[in-house]
Structure formats: C-alpha cells, structure tokens
N, C-alpha and C positions, 0 to 999 in steps of 0.2 A: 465340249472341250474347247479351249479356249485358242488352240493350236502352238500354246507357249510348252518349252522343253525343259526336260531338268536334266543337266551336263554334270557327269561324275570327273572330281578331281582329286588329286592327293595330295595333303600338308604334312609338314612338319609337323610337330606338338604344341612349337613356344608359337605360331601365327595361330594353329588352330584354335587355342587357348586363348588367345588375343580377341580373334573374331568373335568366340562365344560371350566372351566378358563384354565385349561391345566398344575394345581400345581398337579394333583394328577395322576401320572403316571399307577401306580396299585390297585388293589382289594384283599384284603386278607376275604380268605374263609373259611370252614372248608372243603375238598377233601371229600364231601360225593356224594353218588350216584349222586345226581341229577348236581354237578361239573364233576364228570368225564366223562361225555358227551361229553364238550366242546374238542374243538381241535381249534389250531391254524389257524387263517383265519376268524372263526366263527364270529358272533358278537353278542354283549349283547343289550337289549333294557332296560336300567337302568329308573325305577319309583320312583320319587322325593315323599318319604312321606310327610304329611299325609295322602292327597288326591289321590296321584300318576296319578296326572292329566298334569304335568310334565314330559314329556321324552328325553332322550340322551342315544344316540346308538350311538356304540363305536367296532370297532375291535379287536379282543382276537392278540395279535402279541408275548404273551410266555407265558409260563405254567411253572413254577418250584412247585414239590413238596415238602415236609416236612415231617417226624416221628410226630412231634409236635411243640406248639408255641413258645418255646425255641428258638428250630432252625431256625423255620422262621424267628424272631428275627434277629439274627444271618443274615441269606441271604439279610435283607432288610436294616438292621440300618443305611446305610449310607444314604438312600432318609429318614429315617423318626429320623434327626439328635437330635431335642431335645424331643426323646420320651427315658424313661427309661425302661430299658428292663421288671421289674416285672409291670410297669403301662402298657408296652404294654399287658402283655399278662392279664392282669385284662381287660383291652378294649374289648378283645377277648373274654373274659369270660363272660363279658356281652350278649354274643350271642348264647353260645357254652359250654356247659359242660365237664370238664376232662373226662368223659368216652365217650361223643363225640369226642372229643381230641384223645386218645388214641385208639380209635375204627375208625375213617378218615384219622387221621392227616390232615394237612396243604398244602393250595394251594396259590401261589401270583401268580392271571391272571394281564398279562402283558397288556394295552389297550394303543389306542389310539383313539382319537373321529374319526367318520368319515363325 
C-alpha cells in the first residue's frame, strides 16, 4: 500500500458531468479540516447528487491554497473565462459562509479522472 487515501465527496450533476467529459479540470473548496487531509497523489471518489448512485474517481495532481475567494478568483480566472469575478464568488457563497471564508480560506484541488 502506497499509504495514499481515497476522500469521498459530493457534486452537483452539471461539475460532475464536466469532470467526467474532461471540461473540468479542478474543484474549488473551502480549505477546512476535512480538505487538508488530502495530499497530492490521493484521489477523490466524487457522488453525482441526488442520489449519489453515480461515481467518478479522479487523482488530486495539485493543491493551491487561498486567504479567500477573491484570490482564488484571481488564481483560476483563466480556466473559468466567462465567469465574473463577484458571480464567482456568490457561487461560492452558495456553499460557504464569509466567516467559513475567513476562518479556512480557499482550496483549487487540481484532478484528473483515473
């Protein structure tokens, strides 16, 4: 055993979709505990909501952190070209409250399927 982990997550349809087709290169998080587990090599077991009867396992291949979604913004804007920076970070917010925000900051796990 290689000592590397496989971290269970759950998506949406329209990312999980994305990732499998090979349009969606990374994952944006919030960097809370149960992220900074992960290390490079690991890999994620991604569940297709509703049902999450749906799976795609995918290898973690980079980590960049963030202060907040600003920046992350900022790190990513060129893969995710017609997003605006305050709709991105409302997308975010849909997930994630400012004092989540300010208390983790931001993680973009880098994947690829395997």
């Amino acid at each position: 055993m290689n000592g590397k982990q496989t971290h269970r997550m759950r998506l949406h349809p329209d990312p999980f979709d994305r990732i499998r087709s090979g349009q969606k290169t990374d994952e944006l998080r919030l960097n809370d505990e149960k992220r900074r587990l992960i290390e490079i090599g690991d890999r994620i077991e991604f569940s297709k909501r509703p049902d999450f009867q749906e799976k795609l396992t995918v290898e973690v291949v980079s980590l960049n952190t963030y202060p907040d979604f600003a920046t992350l913004y900022e790190g990513v804007k060129e893969r995710y070209p017609t997003s605006d920076k305050n709709d991105f970070i409302k997308d975010l917010r849909q997930y994630y409250s400012p004092e989540d925000e300010a208390e983790f900051g931001a993680l973009e796990i880098g994947i690829r399927p395997v």
